[in-house]
N, C-alpha and C positions, 0 to 999 in steps of 0.2 A: 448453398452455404459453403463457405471456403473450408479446407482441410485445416484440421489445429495445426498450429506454425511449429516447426523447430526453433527453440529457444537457440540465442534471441534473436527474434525479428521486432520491428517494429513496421506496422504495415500503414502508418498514417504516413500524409494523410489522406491515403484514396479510402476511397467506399469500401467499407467491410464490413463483414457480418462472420459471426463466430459463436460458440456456444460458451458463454464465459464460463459457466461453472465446471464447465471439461477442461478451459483453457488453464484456468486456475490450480484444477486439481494437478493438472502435469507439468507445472510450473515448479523445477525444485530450486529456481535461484531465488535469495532473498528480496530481492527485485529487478524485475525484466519489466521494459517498457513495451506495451504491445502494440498501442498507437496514438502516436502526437500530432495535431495537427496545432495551427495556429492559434486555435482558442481551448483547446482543450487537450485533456492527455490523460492514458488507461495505462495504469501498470498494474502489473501481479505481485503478488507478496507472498513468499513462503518466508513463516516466522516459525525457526526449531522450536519444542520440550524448551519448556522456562527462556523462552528467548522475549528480546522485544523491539518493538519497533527504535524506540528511543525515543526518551524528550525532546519536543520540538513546538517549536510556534510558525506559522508562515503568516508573515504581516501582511503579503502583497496576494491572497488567491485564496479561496475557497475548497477543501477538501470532502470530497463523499467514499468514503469505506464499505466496502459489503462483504460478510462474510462469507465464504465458500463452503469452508469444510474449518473445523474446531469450534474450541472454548477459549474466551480471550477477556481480559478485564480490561476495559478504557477505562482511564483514568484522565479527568480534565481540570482548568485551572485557569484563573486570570493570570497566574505569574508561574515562573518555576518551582517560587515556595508553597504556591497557595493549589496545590495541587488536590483540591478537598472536593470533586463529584467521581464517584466510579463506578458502572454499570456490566455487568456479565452479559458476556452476547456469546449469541450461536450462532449453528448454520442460518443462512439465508436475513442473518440482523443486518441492519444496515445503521451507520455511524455520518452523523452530519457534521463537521469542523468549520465554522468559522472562521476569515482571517482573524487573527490576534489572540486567537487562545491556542495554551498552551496543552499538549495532550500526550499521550502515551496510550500501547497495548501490548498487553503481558499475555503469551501465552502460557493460560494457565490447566491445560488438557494434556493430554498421553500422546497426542500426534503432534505434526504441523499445523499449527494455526495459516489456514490460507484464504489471501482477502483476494480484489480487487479494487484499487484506489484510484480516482478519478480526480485532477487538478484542473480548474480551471482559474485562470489559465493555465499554460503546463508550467512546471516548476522542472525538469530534467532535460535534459538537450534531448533529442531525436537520437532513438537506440541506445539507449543507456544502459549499460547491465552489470548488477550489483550480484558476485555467485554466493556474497556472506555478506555480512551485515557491517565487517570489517571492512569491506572495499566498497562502502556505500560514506566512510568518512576521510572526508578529507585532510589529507596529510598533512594539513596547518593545523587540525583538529586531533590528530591521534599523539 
């Protein structure tokens, strides 16, 4: 087993193996891509006390979520108005996203909500690193 990386690395896409929910826990940027290869892509999420992911939809890839460590409410939606399913998850849930809905996760617990989020395809260029959730939107956006 390879040693947990110094943030940020991204180690795709050669063969790796890791212990994600160590990787997770020591992960304090809002996200670090850990590795992307051509069809697929692992990043870590550290989401502060009442922080969140942010509304979003991704029309073109499929997203899988797994909680590492917190309490987080998803919230989901055909649209951005219609934001009407919301479910409490904890350590070890895991969250399935389809393209075309739109979704959110509120941490709503005393620590860092810490996921692992998995695109396929990838949706982030190769080493991507977001240390706030501020330098995770782009500057046409903010």
């Amino acid at each position: 087993m390879t040693n947990l990386p110094e943030f940020p690395s991204d180690f795709g896409p050669n063969p790796f193996i890791i212990d994600m929910q160590k990787a997770a826990r020591q992960n304090d940027n809002f996200r670090s891509t850990l590795w992307t290869g051509d069809h697929l892509q692992v990043t870590l999420m550290n989401i502060p006390v009442k922080g969140t992911v942010g509304l979003e939809v991704h029309t073109d890839l499929d997203q899988f979520l797994r909680v590492e460590e917190g309490l987080g409410l998803v919230q989901f939606g055909t649209s951005k108005l219609s934001m009407d399913s919301q479910y409490l998850v904890f350590d070890n849930y895991s969250i399935f996203v389809p393209a075309g809905i739109w979704h959110n996760i509120v941490n709503i617990g005393n620590q860092p909500l810490r996921m692992t989020s998995v695109y396929a395809p990838p949706h982030y260029e190769w080493g991507t690193l977001h240390p706030t959730k501020a330098d995770s939107i782009p500057n046409d956006e903010s």
